[in-house]
Each structure stands twice: as C-alpha cells, then as structure tokens.
C-alpha positions as a Markdown table, in Angstrom:
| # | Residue | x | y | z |
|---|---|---|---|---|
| 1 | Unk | 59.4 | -19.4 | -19.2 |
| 2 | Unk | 62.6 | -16.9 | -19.3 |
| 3 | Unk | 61.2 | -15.4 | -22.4 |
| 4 | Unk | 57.9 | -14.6 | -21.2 |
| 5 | Unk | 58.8 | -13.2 | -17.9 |
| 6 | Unk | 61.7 | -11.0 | -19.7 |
| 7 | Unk | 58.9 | -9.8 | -22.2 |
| 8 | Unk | 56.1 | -8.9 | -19.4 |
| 9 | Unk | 58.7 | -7.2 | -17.4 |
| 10 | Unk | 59.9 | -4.9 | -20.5 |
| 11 | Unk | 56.1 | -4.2 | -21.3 |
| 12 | Unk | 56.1 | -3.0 | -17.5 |
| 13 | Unk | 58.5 | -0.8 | -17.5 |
| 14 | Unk | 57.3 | 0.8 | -21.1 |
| 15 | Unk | 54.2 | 1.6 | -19.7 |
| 16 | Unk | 55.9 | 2.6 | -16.1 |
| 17 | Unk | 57.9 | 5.2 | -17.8 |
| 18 | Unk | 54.7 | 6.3 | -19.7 |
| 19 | Unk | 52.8 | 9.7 | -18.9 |
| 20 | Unk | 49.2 | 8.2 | -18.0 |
| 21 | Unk | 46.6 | 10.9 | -19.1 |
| 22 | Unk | 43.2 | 11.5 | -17.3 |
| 23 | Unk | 40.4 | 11.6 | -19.7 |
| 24 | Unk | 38.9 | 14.9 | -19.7 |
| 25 | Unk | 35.2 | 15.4 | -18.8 |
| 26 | Unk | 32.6 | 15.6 | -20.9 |
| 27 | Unk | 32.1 | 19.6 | -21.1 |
| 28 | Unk | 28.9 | 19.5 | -22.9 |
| 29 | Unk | 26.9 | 17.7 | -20.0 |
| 30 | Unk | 26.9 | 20.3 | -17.8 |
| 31 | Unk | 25.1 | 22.5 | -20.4 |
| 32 | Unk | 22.8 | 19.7 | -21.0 |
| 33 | Unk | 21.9 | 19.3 | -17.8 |
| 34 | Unk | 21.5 | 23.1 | -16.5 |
| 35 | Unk | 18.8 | 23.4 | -20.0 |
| 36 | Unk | 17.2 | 20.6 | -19.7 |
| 37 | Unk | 16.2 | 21.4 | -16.0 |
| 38 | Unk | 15.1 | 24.4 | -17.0 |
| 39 | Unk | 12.6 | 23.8 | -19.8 |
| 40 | Unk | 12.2 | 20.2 | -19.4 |
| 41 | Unk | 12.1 | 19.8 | -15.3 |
| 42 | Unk | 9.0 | 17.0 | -16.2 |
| 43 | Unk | 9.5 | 14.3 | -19.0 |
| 44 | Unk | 5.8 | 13.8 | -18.7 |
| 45 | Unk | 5.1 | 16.5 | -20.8 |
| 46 | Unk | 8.6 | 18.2 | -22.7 |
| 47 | Unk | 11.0 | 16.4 | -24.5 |
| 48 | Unk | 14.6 | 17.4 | -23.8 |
| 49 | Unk | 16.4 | 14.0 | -24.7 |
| 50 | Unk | 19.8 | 14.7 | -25.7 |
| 51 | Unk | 23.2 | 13.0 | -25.8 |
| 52 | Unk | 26.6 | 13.7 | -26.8 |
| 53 | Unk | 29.5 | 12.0 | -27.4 |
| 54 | Unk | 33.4 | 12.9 | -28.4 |
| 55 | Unk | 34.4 | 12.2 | -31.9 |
| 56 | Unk | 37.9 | 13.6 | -33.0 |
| 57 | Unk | 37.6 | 17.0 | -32.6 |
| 58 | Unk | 33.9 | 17.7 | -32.1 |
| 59 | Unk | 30.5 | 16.7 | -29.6 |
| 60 | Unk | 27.9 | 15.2 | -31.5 |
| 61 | Unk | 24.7 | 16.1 | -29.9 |
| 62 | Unk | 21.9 | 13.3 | -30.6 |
| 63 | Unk | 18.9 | 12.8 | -29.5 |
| 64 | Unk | 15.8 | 14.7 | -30.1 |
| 65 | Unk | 13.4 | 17.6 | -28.3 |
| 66 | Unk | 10.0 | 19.7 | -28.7 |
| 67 | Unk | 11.8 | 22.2 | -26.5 |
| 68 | Unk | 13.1 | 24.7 | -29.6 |
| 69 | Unk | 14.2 | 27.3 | -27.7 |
| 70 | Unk | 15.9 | 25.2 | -25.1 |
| 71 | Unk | 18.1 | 23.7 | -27.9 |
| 72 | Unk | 19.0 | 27.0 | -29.3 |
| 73 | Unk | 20.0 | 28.4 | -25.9 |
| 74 | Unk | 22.2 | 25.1 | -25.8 |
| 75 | Unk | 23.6 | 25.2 | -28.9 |
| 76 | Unk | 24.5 | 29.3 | -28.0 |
| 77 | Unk | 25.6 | 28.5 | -24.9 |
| 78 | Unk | 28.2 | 25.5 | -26.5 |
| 79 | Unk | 29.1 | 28.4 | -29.0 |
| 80 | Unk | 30.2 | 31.1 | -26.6 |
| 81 | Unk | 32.4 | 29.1 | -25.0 |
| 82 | Unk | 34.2 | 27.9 | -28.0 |
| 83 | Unk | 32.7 | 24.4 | -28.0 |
| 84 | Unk | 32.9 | 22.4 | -30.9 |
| 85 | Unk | 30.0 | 20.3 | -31.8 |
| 86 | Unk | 27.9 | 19.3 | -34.5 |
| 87 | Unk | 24.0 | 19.6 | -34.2 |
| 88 | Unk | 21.9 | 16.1 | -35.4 |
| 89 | Unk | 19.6 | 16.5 | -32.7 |
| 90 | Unk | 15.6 | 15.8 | -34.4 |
| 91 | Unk | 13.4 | 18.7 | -33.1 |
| 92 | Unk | 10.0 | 17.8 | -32.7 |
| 93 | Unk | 7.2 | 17.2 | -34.1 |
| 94 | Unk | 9.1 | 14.6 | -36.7 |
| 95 | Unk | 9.5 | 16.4 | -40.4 |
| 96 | Unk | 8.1 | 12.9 | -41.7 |
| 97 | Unk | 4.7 | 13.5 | -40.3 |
| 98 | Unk | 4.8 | 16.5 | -43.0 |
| 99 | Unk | 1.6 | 18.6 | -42.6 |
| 100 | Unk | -0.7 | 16.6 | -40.7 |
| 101 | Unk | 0.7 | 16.8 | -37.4 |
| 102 | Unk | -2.6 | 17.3 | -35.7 |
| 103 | Unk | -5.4 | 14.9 | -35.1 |
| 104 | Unk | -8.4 | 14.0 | -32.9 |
| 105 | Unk | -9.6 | 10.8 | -30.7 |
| 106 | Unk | -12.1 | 9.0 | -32.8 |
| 107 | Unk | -13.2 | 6.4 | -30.6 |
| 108 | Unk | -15.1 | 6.9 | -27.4 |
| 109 | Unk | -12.3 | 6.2 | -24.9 |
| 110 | Unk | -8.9 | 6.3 | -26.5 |
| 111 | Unk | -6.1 | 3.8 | -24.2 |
| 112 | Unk | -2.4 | 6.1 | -24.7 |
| 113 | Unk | 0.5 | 3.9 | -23.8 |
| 114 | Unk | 3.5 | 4.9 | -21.9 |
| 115 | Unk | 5.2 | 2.9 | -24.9 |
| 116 | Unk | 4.1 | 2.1 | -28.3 |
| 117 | Unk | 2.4 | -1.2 | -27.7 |
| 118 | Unk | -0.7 | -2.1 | -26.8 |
| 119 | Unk | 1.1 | -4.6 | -23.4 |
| 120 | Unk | 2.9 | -0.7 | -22.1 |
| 121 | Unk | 1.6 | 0.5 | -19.3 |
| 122 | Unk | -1.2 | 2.5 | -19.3 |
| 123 | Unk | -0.7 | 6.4 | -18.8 |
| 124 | Unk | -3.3 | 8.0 | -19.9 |
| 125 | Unk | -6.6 | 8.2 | -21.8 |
| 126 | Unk | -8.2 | 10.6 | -23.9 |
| 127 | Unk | -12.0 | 10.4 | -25.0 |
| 128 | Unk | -13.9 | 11.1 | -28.2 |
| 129 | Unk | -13.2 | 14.8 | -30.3 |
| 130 | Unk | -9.7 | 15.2 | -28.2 |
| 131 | Unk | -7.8 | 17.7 | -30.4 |
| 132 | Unk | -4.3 | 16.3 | -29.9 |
| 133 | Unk | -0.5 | 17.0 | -31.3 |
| 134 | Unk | 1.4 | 14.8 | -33.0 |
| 135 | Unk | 5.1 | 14.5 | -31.9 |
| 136 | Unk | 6.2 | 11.3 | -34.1 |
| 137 | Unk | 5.8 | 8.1 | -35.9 |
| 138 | Unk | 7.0 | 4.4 | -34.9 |
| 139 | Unk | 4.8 | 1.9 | -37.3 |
| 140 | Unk | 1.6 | 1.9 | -36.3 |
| 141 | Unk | 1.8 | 4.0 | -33.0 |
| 142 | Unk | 2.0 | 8.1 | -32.9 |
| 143 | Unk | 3.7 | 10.6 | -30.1 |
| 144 | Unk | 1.1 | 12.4 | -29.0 |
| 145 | Unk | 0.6 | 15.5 | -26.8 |
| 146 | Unk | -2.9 | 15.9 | -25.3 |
| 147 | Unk | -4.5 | 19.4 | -24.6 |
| 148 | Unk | -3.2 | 19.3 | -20.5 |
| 149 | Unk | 0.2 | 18.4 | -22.7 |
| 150 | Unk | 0.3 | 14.9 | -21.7 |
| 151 | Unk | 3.0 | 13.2 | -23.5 |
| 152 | Unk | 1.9 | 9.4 | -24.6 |
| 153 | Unk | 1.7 | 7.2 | -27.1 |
| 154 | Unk | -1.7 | 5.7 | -29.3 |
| 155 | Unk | -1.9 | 3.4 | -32.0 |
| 156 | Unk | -3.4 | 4.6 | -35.7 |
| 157 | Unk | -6.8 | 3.3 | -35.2 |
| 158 | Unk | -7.8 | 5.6 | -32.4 |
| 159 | Unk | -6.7 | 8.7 | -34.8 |
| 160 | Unk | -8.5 | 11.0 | -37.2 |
| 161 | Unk | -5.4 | 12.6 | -39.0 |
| 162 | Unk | -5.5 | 16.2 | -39.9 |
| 163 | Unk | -4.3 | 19.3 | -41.4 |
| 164 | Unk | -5.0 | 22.3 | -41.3 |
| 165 | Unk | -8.0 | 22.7 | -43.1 |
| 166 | Unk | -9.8 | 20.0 | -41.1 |
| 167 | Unk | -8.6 | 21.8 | -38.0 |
| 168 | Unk | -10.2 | 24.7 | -39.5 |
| 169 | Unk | -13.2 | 23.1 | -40.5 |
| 170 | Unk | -13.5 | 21.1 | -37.2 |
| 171 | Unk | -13.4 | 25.0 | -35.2 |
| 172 | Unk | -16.0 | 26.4 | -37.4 |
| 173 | Unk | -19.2 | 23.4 | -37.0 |
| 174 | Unk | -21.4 | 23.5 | -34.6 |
| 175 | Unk | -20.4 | 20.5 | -31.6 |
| 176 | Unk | -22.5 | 18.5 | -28.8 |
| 177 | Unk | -21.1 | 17.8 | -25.6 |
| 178 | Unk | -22.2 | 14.3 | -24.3 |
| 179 | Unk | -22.7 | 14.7 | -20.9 |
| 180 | Unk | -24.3 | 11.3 | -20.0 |
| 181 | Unk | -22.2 | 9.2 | -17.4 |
| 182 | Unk | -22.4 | 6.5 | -20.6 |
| 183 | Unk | -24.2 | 5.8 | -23.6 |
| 184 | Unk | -24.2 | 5.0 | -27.3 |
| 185 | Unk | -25.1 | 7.1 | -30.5 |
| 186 | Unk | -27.3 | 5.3 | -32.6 |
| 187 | Unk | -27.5 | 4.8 | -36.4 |
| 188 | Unk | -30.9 | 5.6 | -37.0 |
| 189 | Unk | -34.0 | 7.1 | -34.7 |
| 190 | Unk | -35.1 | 3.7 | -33.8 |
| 191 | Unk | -31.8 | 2.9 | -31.9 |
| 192 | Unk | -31.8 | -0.6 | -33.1 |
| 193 | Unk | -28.0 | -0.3 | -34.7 |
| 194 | Unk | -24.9 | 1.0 | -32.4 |
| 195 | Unk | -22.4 | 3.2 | -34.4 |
| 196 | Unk | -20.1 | 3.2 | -31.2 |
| 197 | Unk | -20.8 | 3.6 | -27.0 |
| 198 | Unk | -20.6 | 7.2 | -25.5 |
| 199 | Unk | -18.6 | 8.5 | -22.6 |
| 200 | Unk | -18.8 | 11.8 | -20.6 |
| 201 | Unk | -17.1 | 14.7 | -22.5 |
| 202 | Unk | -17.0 | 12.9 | -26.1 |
| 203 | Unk | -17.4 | 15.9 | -28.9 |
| 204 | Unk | -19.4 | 15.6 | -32.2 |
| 205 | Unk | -19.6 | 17.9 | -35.0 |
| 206 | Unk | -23.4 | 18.4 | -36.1 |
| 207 | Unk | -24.7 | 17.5 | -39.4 |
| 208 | Unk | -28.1 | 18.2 | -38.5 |
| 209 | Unk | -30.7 | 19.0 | -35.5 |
| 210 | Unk | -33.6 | 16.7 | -35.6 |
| 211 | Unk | -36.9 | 16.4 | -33.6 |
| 212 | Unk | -35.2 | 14.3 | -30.4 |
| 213 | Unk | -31.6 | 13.7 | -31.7 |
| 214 | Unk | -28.3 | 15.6 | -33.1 |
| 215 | Unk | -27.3 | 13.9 | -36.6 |
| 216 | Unk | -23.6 | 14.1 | -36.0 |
| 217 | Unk | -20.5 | 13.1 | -37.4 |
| 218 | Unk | -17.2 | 11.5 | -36.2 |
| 219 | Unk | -14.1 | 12.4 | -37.1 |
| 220 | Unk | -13.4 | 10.1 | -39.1 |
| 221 | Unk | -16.8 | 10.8 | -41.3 |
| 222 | Unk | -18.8 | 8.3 | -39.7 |
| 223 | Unk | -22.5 | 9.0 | -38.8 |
| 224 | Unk | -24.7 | 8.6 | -36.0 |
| 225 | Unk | -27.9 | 9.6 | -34.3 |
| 226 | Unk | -27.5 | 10.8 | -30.1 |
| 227 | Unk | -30.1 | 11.9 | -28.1 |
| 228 | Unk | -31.0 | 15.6 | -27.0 |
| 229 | Unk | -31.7 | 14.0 | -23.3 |
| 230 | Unk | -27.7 | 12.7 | -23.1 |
| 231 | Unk | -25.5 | 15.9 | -25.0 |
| 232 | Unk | -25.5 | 19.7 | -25.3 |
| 233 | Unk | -24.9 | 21.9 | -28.0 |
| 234 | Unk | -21.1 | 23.1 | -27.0 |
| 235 | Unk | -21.4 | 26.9 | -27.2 |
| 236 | Unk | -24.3 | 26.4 | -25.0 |
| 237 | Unk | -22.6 | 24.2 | -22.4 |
| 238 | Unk | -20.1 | 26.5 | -23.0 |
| 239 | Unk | -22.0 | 29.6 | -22.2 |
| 240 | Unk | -23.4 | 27.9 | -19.2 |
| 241 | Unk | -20.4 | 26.1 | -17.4 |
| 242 | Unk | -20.6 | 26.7 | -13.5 |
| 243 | Unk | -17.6 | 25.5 | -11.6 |
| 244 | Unk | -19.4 | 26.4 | -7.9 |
| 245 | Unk | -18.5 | 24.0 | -5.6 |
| 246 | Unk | -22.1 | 22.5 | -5.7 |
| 247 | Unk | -21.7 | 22.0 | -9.3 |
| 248 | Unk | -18.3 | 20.3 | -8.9 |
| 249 | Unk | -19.9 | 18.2 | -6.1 |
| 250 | Unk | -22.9 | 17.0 | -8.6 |
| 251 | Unk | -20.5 | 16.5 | -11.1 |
| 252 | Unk | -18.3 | 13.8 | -8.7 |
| 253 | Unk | -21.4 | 12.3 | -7.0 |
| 254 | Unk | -22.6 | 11.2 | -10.6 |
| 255 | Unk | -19.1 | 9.0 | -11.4 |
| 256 | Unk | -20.2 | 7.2 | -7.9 |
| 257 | Unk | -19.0 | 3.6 | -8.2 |
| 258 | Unk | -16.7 | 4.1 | -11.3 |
| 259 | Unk | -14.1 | 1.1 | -11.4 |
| 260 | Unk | -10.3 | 2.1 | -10.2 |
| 261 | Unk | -8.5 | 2.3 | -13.4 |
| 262 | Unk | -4.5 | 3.1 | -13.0 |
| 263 | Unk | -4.3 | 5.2 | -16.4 |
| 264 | Unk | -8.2 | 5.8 | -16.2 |
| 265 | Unk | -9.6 | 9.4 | -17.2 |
| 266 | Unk | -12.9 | 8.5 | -18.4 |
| 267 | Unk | -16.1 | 7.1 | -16.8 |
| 268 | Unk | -15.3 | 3.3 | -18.5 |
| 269 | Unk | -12.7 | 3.5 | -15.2 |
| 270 | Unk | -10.3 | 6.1 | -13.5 |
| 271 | Unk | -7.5 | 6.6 | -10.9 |
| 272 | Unk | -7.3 | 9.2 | -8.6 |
| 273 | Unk | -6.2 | 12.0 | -10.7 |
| 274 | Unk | -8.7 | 10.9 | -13.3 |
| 275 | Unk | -11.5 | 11.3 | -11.3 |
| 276 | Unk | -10.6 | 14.9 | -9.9 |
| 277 | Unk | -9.3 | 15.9 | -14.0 |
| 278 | Unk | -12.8 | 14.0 | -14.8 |
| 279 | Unk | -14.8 | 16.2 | -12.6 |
| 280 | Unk | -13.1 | 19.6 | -13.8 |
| 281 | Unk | -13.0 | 18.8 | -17.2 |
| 282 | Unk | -16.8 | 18.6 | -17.2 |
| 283 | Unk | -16.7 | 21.5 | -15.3 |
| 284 | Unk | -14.7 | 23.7 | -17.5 |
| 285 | Unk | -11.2 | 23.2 | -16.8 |
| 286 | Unk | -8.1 | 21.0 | -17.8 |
| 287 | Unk | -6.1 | 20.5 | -14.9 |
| 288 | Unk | -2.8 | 18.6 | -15.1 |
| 289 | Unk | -2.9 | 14.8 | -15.6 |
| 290 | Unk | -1.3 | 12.9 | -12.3 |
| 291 | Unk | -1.6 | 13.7 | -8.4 |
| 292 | Unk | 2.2 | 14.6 | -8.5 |
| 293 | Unk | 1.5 | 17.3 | -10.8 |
| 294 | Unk | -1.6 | 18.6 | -9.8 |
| 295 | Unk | 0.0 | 19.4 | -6.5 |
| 296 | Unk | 2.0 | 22.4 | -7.6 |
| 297 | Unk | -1.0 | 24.1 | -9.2 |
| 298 | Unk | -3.5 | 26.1 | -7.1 |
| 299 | Unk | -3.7 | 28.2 | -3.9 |
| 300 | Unk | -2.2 | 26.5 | -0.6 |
| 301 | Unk | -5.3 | 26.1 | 1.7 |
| 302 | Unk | -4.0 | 23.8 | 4.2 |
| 303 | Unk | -1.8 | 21.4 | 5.5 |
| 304 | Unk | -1.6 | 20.4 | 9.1 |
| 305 | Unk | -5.0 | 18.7 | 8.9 |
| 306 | Unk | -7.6 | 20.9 | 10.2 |
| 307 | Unk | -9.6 | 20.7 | 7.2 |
| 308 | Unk | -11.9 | 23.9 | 9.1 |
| 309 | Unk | -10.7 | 26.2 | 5.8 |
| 310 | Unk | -11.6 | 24.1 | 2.6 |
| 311 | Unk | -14.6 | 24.1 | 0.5 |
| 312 | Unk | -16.6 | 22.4 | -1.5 |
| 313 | Unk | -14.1 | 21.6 | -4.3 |
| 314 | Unk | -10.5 | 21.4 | -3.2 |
| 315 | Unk | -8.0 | 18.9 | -3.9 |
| 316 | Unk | -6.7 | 16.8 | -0.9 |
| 317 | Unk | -3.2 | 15.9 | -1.2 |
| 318 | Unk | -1.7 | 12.3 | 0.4 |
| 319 | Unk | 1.3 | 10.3 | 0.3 |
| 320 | Unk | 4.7 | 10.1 | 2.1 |
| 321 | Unk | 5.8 | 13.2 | 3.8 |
| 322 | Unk | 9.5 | 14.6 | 3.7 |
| 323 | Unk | 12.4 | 13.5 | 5.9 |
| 324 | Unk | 16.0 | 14.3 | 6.5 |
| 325 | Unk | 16.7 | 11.2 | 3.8 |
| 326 | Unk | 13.8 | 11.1 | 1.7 |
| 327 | Unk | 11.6 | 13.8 | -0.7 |
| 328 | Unk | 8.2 | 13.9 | -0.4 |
| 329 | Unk | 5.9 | 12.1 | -2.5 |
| 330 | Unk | 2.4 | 12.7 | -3.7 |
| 331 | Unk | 0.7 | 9.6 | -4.3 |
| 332 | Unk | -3.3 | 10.3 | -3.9 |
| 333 | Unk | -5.4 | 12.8 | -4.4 |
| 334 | Unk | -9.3 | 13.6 | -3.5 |
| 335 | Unk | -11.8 | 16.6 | -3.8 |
| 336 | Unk | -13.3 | 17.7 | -0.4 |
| 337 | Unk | -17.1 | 17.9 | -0.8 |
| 338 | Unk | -18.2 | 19.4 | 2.5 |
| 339 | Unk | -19.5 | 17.7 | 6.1 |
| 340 | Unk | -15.8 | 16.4 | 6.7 |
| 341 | Unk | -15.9 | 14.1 | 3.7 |
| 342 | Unk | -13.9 | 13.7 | 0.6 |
| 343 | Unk | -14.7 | 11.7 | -2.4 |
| 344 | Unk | -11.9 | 9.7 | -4.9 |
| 345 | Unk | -11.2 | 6.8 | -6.5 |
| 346 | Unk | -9.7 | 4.2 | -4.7 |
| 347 | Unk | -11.1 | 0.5 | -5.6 |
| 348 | Unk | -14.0 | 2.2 | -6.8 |
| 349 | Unk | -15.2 | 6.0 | -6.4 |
| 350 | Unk | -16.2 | 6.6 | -3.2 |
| 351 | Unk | -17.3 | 8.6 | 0.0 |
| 352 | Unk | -14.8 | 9.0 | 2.9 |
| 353 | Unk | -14.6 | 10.7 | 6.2 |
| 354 | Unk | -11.5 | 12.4 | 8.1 |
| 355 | Unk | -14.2 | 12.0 | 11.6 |
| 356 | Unk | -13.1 | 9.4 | 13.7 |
| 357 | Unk | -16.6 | 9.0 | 15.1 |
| 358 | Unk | -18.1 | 8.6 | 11.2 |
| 359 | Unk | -18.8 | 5.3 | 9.6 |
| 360 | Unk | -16.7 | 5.8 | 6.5 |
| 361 | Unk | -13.7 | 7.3 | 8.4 |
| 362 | Unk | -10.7 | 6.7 | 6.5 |
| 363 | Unk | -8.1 | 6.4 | 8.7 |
| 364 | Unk | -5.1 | 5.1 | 6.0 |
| 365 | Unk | -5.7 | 8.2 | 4.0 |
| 366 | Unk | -6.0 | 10.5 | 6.7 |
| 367 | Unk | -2.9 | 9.5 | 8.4 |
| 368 | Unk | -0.7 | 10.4 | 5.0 |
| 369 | Unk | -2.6 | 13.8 | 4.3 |
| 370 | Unk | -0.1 | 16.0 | 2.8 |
| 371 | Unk | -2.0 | 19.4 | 2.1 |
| 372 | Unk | -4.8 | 20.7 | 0.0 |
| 373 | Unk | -5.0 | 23.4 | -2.8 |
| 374 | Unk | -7.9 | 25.0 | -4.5 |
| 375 | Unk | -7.5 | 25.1 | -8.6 |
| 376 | Unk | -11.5 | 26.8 | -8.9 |
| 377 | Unk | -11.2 | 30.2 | -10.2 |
| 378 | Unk | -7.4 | 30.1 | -10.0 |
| 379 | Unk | -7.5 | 31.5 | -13.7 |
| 380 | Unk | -3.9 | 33.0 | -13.5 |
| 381 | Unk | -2.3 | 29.5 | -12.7 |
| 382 | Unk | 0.0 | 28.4 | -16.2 |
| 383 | Unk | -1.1 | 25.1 | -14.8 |
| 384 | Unk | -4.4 | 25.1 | -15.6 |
| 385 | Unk | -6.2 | 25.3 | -19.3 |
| 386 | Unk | -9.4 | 27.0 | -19.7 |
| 387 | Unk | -11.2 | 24.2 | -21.7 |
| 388 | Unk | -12.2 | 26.6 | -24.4 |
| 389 | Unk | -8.4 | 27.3 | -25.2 |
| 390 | Unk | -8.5 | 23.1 | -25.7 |
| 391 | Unk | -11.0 | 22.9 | -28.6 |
| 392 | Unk | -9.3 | 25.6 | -30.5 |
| 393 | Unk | -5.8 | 24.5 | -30.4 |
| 394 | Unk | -4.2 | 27.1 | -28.5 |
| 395 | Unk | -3.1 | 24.9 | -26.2 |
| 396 | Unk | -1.4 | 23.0 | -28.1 |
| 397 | Unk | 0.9 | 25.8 | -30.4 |
C-alpha cells in the first residue's frame, strides 16, 4: 500500500508542476460558418457541408458543396490569413456521374426522398418530363435538384439519364402539356392497353399528331397514345398561360377533394405547399417548394387580419407567431379566392371561411394567420421561376 500511495503522489506532483495548455480553437470554423450563411442560409436547396479537423500542422477541410464560389471565397479567405489547410472537399455535381448529370422524371408522379430509401421521408415529388440536376450517386438512388432547386433524393427507376445531346434533342421536339386532373396514355387508339396513368403537368415529346390523339414518347423511349381532349401542345399552352386571379381560382377549384399528402405536389395527393406550387405551376410559375419558403417571396399585402386588401390569388400565411423566446414559424399556407374564403389542403383540399357567421369558418387557421403575400406578376422576385426558364435548363445552370 506504501508503494502505491508514494507512486500516485509523485505522479501528482509531476503533473502539478506541469504548464497545462488550453487547446486552441478551431480558426477555420468561423470562416465556415460566416460562408456558409451566406450562400447556403437553406440546406433545402444549397449544399455547403464542410468540416475540418487539425492534423499536425494543417486543417483538412472535408465534406462536400454545389456552392463553387462559396468554397473559393473560403479557401481565399483561409489563405489571406495565413491558414494552413489542405482542400479534399468534393464539389458538386460528383465527377463519377461523368457527363450525364442531367435527367428527366419518367414516371407519372416521381416519390423524392429526404434520404436514399424508399422508408425516408417524403419531401417532395416531381411529375412526368421534370428536367432535373444531378448532384450524386449512392447505389441505386441519385441527388437530385429539381427546377424550384429542391434538393432530394430518387431512386434509378424514376430516371431517364441524359447528356447533352438528349437535352438538346429534348428542347428542340415539339411537347404536350397534360392538363387533365388524371388520366392514362394509351398504347393504341382503342385504349384497351395502359402504357402508364397521367397527372396534371406530365410533359411528352411528340412523335406524331393523329386524328384525336398525340403519338408521344417517354423519356425513356416508350410510346403511347393521349388524347387531344386531356393535353396541349406546349408552345401553345405556352403562348396562352393566364395567371388572372380567375384563372388561378379555376385552376384550384379543379384539385377539389385531392387527398392530404405530406411530400405531395401532384394531383395523386398534396400538402399545403403542394397545392398552392400545384396551382401556379399550371399557371405558369415555379414558386418555391414548402410554406417556410414561400413566405419570403412576393409582395407583403397584409398581416393583421383584415383580409379587405387581397385578391383573388394570394397566399395566406399561418403558424406560430414570434415572441420574446421563440422565432416565428410558418407552418400553413392557402390561396385566398375571393368572398372571404381561402382554399388548401388540409385532410383534403378544401373551402374555408375567415366569417364567423359562415358555415365553413375556420376558426383554428384563422386564429394563427401570420400574413399574406402576392407572388402573381411579381416577375422581379429571384424566388420565383418563370416555367419557360424550367423546360430549358436555365434554371438549373
């Protein structure tokens, strides 16, 4: 027992007499952080994931980013202030993909998965003739970016892989529109074989214009026959697309009774910010994906509740208001179609009223109105994609 209490007490006073150090910070972080607020605010659509860790004398930055000119201004920023580090961050899209790192949704309703597996959650969806970027690989499941730059991920099977000639190719054919709530192409005139079912906004390339149908083609070369009563030519659509506020209420009225879908963009089923991206995108514009997002695009109209300056059109705002101790949090979102009513999707879309008096007053939503903003015609707004910008890429550079 003498032995081992003389032996603790030396190591004491070894250490006693020793000058303890205080690790130094991590001096990269900082620079991290500042950048990756700045071009990267919204992990929902950038990618700014990067690390670093102290190795002997340097920082090795890992990780990986779309954001190119956010990891140059890092990596200059490290430099000028004599730094060292060494770079094995992966820019994105992943040099492994090669030259096809483009592709479009080949099924009706594509499910995109907040991880790559088909039991993630669902974040998104993207429907038929999609034009979307791809980020990277992981077996059978690609990174993609959608045109409102929607970061998700989607398995092989919903993908027609491209490069650049297909894109090309794809830009230059003549397209239909389906505009039909849903439906199903057909693989001859008789309509007694189904190639696949139809969706609202799917896009075809045109192989031919027969007497009652467009003989189109998929994008990943199979054939079908669909109706001239349920799609448009696309230039003519095109040409013709009126985003009024009548036409925006015509265009919600017909998704009446859709299924709540959380993840949902597509008549099959929809959540909130679904339905109102749903009813633009039909109507010529790609508005953000979620509520959250939506909010900060637009022109403030109101928000103490009067509802006496919207119109036809606007987006109504709800959620949990800001306190001393909390942020504020958008959580729902509806378009106001006139006669004190909005329409959304909540269980189902539907009708409701901010009247007390009225039958379908909606007292729950009411009571955690936020604001509203109008997106129509609010062409200047970064946020918002004119949906011709969409089918040719630019988007998506």
């Amino acid at each position: 027992m003498a032995f081992r209490f003389e032996y603790v007490l030396v190591l004491f006073l070894l250490c006693a007499g020793c000058k303890m150090e205080t690790p130094k910070p991590n001096q990269t972080q900082q620079y991290i952080g500042v950048i990756k607020k700045e071009v990267a605010p919204d992990k929902r659509v950038a990618v700014f994931n990067i690390t670093s860790d102290k190795e002997v004398e340097n920082y090795i930055l890992r990780g990986e980013t779309d954001q190119t000119k956010g990891l140059e201004a890092l990596l200059d920023s490290l430099t000028s202030n004599n730094i060292p580090f060494i770079d094995s961050v992966s820019v994105l899209p992943s040099t492994k993909l090669g030259k096809k790192n483009r592709a479009f949704i080949t099924i009706s309703v594509a499910n995109l998965r907040s991880q790559p597996k088909h039991s993630a959650e669902l974040a998104t969806q993207a429907t038929l003739g999609t034009p979307v970027k791809l980020l990277k690989q992981d077996g059978d499941w690609y990174y993609v970016q959608t045109p409102d730059n929607y970061l998700s991920w989607v398995d092989a099977g919903a993908l027609f892989i491209c490069n650049e000639m297909d894109v090309k190719n794809w830009q230059e054919a003549d397209k239909i529109i389906y505009t039909k709530t849903y439906g199903h192409s057909y693989l001859g005139p008789d309509k007694e074989e189904i190639v696949s079912d139809m969706v609202a906004g799917n896009i075809l390339t045109v192989l031919k214009y027969a007497a009652e149908f467009y003989i189109v083609q998929f994008p990943d070369g199979r054939q079908g026959y669909v109706d001239h009563k349920e799609a448009e030519k696309l230039d003519s659509w095109l040409d013709n697309l009126d985003s009024s506020p009548k036409a925006l209420v015509n265009t919600s009225k017909k998704l009446m009774g859709v299924p709540y879908l959380w993840g949902g963009t597509s008549t099959k089923g929809m959540d909130c910010s679904g339905f109102t991206k749903t009813i633009y995108f039909m109507n010529g514009m790609i508005i953000p994906r979620d509520a959250s997002q939506q909010v900060h695009t637009g022109k403030a109209i109101d928000d103490a509740g009067s509802f006496e300056k919207l119109e036809a059109g606007d987006l109504l705002f709800f959620g949990r208001k800001a306190t001393d101790s909390t942020l504020e949090k958008v959580v729902h979102v509806g378009m106001w179609i006139g006669n004190n009513e909005f329409i959304h999707a909540s269980d189902m879309v539907r009708v409701s009223s901010v009247d007390k008096e009225a039958k379908n007053y909606d007292e729950y939503n009411v009571n955690r109105y936020l604001r509203t903003k109008r997106v129509r015609n609010q062409k200047e707004d970064k946020g918002l994609v004119d949906i011709q910008d969409s089918f040719s890429f630019n988007s998506l550079n």
